[in-house]
Every structure is written in structure tokens, then in C-alpha cells.
KOLPADO-992780 format. One record per residue: residue in three letters; residue number from 1; y, x, z of N, C-alpha, C in turn. Coordinates in nm, 3 decimals, always signed. Atoms other than C-alpha are relative to their C-alpha. Last residue first. Example, Ala and Ser with C-alpha at 12.3 -4.5 7.8 and 13.67 -1.06 7.14 Angstrom:
2
<node code="SER" pos="2" n_y="-0.119" n_x="-0.082" n_z="-0.006" ca_y="-0.106" ca_x="+1.367" ca_z="+0.714" c_y="+0.109" c_x="-0.077" c_z="+0.073"/>
<node code="ALA" pos="1" n_y="-0.119" n_x="+0.089" n_z="+0.000" ca_y="-0.450" ca_x="+1.230" ca_z="+0.780" c_y="+0.120" c_x="+0.090" c_z="+0.000"/>
END
This chain:
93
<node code="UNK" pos="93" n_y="+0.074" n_x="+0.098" n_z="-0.059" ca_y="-2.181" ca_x="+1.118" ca_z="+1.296" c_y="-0.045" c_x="-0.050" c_z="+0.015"/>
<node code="UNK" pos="92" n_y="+0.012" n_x="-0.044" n_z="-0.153" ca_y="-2.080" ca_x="+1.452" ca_z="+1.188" c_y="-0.016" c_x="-0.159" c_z="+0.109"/>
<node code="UNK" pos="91" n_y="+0.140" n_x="-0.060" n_z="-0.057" ca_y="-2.134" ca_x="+1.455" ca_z="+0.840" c_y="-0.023" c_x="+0.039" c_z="+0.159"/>
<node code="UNK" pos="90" n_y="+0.138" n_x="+0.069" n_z="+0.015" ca_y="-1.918" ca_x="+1.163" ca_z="+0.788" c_y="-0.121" c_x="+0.030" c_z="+0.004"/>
<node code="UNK" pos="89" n_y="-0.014" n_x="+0.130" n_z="-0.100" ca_y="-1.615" ca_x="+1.276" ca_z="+0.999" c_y="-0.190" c_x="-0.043" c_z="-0.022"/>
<node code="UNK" pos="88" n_y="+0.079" n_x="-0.061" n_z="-0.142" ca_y="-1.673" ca_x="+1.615" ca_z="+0.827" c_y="-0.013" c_x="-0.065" c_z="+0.102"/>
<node code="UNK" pos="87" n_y="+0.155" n_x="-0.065" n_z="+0.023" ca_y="-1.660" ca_x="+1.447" ca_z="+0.471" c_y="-0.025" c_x="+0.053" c_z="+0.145"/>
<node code="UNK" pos="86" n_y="+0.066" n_x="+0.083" n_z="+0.044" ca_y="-1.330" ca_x="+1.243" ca_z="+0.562" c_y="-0.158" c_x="+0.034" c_z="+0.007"/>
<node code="UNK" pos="85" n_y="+0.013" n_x="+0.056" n_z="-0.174" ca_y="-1.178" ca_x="+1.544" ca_z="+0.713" c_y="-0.069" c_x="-0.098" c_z="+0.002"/>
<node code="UNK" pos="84" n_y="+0.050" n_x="-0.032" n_z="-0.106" ca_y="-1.232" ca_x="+1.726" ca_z="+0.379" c_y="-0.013" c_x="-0.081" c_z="+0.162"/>
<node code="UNK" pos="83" n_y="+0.118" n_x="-0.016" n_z="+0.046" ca_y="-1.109" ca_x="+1.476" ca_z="+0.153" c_y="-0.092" c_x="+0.042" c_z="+0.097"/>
<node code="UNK" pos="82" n_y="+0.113" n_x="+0.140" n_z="-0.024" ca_y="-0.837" ca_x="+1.407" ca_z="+0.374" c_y="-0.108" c_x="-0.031" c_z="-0.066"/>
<node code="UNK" pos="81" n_y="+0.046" n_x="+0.009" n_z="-0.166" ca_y="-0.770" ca_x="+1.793" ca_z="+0.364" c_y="-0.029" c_x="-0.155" c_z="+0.020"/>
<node code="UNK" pos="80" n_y="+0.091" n_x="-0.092" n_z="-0.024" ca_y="-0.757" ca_x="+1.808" ca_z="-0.026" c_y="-0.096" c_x="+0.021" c_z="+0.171"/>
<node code="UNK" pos="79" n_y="+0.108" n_x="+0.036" n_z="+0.052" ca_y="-0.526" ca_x="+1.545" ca_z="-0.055" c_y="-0.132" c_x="+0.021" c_z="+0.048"/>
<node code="UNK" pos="78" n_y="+0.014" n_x="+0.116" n_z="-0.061" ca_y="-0.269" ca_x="+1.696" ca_z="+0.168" c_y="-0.116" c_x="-0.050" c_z="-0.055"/>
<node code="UNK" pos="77" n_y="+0.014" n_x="-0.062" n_z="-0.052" ca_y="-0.333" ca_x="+2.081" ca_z="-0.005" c_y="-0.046" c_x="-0.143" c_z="+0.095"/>
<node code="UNK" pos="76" n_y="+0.143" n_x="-0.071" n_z="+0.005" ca_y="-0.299" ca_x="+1.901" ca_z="-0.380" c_y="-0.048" c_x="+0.045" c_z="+0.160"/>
<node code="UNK" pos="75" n_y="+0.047" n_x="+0.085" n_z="-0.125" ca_y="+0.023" ca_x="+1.724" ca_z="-0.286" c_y="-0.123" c_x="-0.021" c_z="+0.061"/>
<node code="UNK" pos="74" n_y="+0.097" n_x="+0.068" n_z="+0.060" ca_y="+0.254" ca_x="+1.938" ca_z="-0.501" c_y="-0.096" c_x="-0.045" c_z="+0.161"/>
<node code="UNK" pos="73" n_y="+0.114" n_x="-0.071" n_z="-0.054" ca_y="+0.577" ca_x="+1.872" ca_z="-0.429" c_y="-0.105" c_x="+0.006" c_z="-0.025"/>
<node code="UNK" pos="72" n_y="+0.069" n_x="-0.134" n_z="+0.100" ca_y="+0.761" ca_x="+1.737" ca_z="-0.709" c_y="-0.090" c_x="+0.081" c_z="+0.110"/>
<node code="UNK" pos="71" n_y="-0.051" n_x="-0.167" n_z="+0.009" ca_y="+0.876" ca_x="+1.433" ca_z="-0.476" c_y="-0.104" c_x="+0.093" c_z="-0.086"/>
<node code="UNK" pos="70" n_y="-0.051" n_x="-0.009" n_z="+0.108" ca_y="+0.735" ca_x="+1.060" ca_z="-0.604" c_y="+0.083" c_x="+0.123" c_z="-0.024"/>
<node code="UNK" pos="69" n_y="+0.077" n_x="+0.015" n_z="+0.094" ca_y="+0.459" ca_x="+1.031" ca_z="-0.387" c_y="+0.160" c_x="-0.008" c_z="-0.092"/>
<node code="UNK" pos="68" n_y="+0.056" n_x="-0.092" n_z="-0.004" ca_y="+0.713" ca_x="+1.133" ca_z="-0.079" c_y="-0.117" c_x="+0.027" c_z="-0.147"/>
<node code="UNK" pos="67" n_y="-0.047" n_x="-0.112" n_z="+0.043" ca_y="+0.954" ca_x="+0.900" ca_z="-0.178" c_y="-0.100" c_x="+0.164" c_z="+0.026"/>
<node code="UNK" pos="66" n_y="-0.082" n_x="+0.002" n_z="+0.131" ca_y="+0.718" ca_x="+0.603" ca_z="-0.233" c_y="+0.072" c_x="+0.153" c_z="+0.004"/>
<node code="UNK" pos="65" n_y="-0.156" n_x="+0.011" n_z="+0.027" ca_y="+0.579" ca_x="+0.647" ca_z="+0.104" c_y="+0.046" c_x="+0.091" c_z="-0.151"/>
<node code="UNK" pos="64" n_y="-0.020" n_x="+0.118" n_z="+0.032" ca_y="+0.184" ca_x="+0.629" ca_z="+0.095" c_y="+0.145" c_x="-0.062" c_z="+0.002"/>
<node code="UNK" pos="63" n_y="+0.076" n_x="-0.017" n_z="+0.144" ca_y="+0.087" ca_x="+1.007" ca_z="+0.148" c_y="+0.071" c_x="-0.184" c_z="-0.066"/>
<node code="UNK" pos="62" n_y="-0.169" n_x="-0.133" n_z="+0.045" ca_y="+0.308" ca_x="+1.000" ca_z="+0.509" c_y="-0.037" c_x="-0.047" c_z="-0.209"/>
<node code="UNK" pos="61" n_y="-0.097" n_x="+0.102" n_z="-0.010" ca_y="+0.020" ca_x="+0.697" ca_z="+0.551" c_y="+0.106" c_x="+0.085" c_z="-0.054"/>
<node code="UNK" pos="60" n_y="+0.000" n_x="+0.140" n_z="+0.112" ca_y="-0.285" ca_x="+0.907" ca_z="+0.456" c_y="+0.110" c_x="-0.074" c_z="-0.047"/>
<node code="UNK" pos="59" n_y="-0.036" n_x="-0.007" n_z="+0.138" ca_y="-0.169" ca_x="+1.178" ca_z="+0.598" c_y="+0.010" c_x="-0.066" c_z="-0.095"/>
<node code="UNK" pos="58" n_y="-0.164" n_x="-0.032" n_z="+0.049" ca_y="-0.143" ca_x="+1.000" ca_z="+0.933" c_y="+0.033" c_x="+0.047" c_z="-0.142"/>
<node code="UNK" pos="57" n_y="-0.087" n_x="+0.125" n_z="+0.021" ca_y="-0.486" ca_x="+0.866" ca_z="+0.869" c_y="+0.158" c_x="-0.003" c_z="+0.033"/>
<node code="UNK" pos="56" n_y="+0.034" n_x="+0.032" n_z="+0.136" ca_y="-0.666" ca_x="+1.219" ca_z="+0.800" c_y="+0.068" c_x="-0.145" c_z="-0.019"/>
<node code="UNK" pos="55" n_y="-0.084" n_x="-0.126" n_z="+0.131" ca_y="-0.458" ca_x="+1.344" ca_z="+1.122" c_y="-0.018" c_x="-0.058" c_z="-0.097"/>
<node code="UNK" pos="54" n_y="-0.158" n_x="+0.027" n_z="+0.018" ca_y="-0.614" ca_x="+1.025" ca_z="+1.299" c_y="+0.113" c_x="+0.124" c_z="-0.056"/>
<node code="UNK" pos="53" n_y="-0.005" n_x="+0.137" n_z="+0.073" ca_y="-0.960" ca_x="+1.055" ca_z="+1.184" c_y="+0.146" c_x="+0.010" c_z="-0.015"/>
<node code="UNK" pos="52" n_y="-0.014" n_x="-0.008" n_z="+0.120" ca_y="-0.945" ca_x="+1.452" ca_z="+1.288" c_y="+0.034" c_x="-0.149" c_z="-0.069"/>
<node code="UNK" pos="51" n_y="-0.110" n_x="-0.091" n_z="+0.059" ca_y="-0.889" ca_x="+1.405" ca_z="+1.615" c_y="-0.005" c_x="-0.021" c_z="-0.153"/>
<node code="UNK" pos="50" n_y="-0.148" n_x="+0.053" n_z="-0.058" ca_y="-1.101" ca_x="+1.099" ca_z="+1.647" c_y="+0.136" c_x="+0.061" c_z="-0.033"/>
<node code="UNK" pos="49" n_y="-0.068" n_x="+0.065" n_z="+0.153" ca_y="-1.392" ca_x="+1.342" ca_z="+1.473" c_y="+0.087" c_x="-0.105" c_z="+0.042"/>
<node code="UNK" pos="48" n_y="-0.083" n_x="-0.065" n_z="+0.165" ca_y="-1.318" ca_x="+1.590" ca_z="+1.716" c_y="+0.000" c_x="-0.096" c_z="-0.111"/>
<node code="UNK" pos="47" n_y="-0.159" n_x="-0.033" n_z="-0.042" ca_y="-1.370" ca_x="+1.308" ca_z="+2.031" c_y="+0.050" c_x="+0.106" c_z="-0.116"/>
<node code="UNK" pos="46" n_y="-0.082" n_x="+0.145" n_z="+0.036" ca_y="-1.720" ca_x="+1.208" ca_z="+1.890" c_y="+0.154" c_x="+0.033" c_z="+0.022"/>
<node code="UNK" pos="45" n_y="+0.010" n_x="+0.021" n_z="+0.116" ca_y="-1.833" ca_x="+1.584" ca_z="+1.885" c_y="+0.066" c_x="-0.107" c_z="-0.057"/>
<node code="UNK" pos="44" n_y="+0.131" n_x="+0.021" n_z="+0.085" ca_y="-1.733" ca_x="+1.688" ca_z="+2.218" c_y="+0.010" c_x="-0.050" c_z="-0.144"/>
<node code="UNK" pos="43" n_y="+0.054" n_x="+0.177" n_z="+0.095" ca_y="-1.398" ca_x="+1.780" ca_z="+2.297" c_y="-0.141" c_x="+0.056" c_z="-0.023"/>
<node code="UNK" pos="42" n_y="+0.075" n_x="+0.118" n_z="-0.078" ca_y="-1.387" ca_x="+2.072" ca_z="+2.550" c_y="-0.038" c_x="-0.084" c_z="-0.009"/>
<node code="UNK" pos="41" n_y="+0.181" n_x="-0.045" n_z="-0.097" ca_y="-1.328" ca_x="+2.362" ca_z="+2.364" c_y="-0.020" c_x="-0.073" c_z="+0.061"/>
<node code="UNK" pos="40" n_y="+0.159" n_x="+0.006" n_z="+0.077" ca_y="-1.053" ca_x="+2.146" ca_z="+2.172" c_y="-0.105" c_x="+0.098" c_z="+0.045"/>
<node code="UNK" pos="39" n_y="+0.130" n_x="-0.032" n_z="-0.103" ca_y="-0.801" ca_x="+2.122" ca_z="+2.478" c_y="-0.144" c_x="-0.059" c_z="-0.101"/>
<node code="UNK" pos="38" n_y="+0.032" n_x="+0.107" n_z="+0.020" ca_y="-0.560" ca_x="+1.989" ca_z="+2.160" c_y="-0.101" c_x="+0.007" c_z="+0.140"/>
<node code="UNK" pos="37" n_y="-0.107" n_x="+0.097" n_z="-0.089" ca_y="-0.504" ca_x="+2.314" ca_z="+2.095" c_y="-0.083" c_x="-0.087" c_z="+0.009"/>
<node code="UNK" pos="36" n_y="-0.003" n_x="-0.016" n_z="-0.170" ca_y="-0.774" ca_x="+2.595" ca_z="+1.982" c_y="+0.124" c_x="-0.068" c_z="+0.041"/>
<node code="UNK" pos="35" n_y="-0.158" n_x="+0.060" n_z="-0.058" ca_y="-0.867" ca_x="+2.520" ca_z="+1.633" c_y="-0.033" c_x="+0.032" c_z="+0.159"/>
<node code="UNK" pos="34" n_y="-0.089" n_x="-0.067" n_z="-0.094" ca_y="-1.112" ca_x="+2.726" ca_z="+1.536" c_y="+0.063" c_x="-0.040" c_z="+0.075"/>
<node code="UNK" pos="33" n_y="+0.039" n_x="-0.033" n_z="-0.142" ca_y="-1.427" ca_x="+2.540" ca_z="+1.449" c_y="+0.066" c_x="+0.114" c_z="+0.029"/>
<node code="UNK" pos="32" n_y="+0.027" n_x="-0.128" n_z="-0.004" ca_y="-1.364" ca_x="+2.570" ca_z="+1.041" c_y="-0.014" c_x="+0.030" c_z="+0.136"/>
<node code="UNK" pos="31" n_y="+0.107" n_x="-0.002" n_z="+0.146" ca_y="-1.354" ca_x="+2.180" ca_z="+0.988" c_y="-0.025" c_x="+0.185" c_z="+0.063"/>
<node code="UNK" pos="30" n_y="+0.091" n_x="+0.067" n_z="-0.064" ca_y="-1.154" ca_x="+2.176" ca_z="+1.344" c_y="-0.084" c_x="+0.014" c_z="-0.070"/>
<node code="UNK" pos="29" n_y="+0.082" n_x="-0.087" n_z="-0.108" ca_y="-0.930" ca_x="+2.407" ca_z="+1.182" c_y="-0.091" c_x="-0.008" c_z="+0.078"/>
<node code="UNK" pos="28" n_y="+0.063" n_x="-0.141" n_z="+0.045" ca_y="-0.866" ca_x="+2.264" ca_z="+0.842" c_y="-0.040" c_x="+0.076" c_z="+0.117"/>
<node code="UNK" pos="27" n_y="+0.117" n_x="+0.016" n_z="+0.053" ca_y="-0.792" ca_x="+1.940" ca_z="+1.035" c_y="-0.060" c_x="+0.129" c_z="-0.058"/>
<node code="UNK" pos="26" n_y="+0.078" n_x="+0.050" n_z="-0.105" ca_y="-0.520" ca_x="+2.058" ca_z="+1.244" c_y="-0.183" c_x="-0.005" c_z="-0.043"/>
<node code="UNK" pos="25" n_y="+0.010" n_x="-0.092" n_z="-0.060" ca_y="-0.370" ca_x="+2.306" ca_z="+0.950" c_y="-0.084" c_x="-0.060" c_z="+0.129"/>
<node code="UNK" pos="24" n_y="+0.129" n_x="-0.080" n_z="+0.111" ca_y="-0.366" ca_x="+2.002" ca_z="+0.710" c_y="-0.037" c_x="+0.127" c_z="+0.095"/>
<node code="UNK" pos="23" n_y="+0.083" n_x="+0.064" n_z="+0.040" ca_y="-0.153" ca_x="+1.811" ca_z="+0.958" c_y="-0.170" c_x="+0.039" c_z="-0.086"/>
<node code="UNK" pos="22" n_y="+0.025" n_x="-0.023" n_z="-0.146" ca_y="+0.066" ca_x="+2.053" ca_z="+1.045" c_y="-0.116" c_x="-0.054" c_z="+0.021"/>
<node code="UNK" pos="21" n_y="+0.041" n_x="-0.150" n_z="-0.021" ca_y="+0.179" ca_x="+2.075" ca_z="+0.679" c_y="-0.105" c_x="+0.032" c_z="+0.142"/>
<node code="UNK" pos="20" n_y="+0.035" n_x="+0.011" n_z="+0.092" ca_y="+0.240" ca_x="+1.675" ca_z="+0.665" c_y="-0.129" c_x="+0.183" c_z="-0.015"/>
<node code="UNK" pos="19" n_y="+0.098" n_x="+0.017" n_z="-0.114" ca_y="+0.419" ca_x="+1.764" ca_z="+0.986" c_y="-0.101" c_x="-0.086" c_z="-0.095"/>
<node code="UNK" pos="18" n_y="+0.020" n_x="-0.114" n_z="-0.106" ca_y="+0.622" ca_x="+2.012" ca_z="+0.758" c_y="-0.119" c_x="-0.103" c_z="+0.080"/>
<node code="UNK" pos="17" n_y="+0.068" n_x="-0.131" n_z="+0.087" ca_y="+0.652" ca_x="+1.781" ca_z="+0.462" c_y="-0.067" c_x="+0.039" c_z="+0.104"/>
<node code="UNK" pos="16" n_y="+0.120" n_x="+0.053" n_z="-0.010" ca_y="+0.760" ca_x="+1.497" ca_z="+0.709" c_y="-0.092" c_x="+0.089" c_z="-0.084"/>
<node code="UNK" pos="15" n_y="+0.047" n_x="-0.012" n_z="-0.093" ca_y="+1.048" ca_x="+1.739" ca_z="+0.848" c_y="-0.149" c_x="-0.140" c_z="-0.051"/>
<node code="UNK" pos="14" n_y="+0.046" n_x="-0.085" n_z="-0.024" ca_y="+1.168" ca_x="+1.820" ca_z="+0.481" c_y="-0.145" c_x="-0.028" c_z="+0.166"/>
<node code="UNK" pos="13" n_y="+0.108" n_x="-0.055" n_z="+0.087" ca_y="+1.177" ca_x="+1.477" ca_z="+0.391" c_y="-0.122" c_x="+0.170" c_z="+0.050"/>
<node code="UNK" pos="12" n_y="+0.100" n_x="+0.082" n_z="-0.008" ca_y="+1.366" ca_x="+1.411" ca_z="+0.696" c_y="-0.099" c_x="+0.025" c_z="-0.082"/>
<node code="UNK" pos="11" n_y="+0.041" n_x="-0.025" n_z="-0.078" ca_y="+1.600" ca_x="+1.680" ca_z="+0.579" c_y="-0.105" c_x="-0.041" c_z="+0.056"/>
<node code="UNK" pos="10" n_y="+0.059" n_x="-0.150" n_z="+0.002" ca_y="+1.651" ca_x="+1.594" ca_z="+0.279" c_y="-0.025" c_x="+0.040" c_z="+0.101"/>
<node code="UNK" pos="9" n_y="-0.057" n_x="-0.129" n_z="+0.053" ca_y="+1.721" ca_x="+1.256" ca_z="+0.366" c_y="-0.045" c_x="+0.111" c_z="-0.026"/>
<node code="UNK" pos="8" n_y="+0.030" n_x="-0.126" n_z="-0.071" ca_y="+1.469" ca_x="+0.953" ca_z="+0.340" c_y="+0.116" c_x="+0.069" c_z="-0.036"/>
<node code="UNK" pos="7" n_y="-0.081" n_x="-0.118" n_z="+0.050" ca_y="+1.469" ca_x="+0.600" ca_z="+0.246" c_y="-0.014" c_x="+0.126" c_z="+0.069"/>
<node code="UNK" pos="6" n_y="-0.055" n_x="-0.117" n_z="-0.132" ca_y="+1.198" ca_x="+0.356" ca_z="+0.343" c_y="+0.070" c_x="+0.132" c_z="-0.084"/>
<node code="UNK" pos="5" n_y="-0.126" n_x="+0.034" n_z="-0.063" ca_y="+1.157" ca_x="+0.032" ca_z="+0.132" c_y="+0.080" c_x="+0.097" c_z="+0.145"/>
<node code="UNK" pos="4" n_y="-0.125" n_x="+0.027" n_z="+0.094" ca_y="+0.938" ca_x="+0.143" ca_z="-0.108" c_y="+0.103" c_x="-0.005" c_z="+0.049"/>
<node code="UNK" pos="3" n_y="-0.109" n_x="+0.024" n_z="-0.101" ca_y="+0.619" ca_x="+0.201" ca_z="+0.119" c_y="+0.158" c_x="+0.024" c_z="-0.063"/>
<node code="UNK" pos="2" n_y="-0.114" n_x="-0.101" n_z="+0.017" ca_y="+0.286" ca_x="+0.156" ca_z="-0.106" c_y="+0.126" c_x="-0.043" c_z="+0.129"/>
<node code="UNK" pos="1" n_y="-0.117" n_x="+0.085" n_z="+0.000" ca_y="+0.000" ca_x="+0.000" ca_z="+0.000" c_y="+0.123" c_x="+0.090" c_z="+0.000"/>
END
């Protein structure tokens, strides 16, 4: 469902890029069993894929504002990680 009716400044843009960015770096690390925030040595299995769901469903949503799907960024890296988080949700439960 697209989101049309939300404007953005450059700046804003910038700061959903970035936690857009933050985003792919959460999940890419849990997928690669580094991440160390989140008191992740202590999550069990059901509790990482939670983490991860809701990163892969914030991107989702950032991913679903008109101005962000319509900036030149490329969007390959976002994509790419709800692919992945998707697949490690589904091989992990």
C-alpha cells in the first residue's frame, strides 16, 4: 500500500535513509550471528526472529512511502535484507 500523502525534507529523507541503513546492518548481523546489541547473547531463537521480523517490517513500511520509492537511491541493499530476514525467519522456525 503505497504512502502518497507523506512529504519529506531533505533532511528527513536523509534520516529515514540512515535508519533504513541501520536496519540492514541489524538484520545482516543476526543472519551472520554477530550482532551484539539488543542483549542478543541472550535472545533465544524465537526472540531473534521477532528482532529481525520487525526490522524486515519497518523496511518494509519506510520501502512503501512514495517519496522514498521514487528517490534515485538505489534500494538494492533494503530489498536484499528483507529477503534475507524473511528466509532466516523461515529457516529458523
Amino acid at each position: 500500500m503505497s504512502r502518497p500523502e507523506l512529504t519529506f525534507t531533505a533532511e528527513e529523507l536523509t534520516q529515514l535513509y540512515s535508519s533504513c541503513n541501520d536496519s540492514v546492518t541489524l538484520i545482516n548481523g543476526v543472519i551472520a550471528d554477530n550482532w551484539i546489541y539488543n542483549d542478543y547473547a541472550n535472545l533465544n531463537q524465537t526472540e531473534k526472529n521477532a528482532l529481525v521480523d520487525r526490522f524486515v517490517k519497518g523496511l518494509e513500511t519506510r520501502m512503501d512511502i512514495d517519496a522514498i520509492a521514487a528517490d534515485a537511491t538505489s534500494k538494492t541493499p533494503f530489498t536484499n535484507a528483507i529477503a534475507a530476514g524473511k528466509t532466516y525467519i523461515a529457516d529458523n522456525s
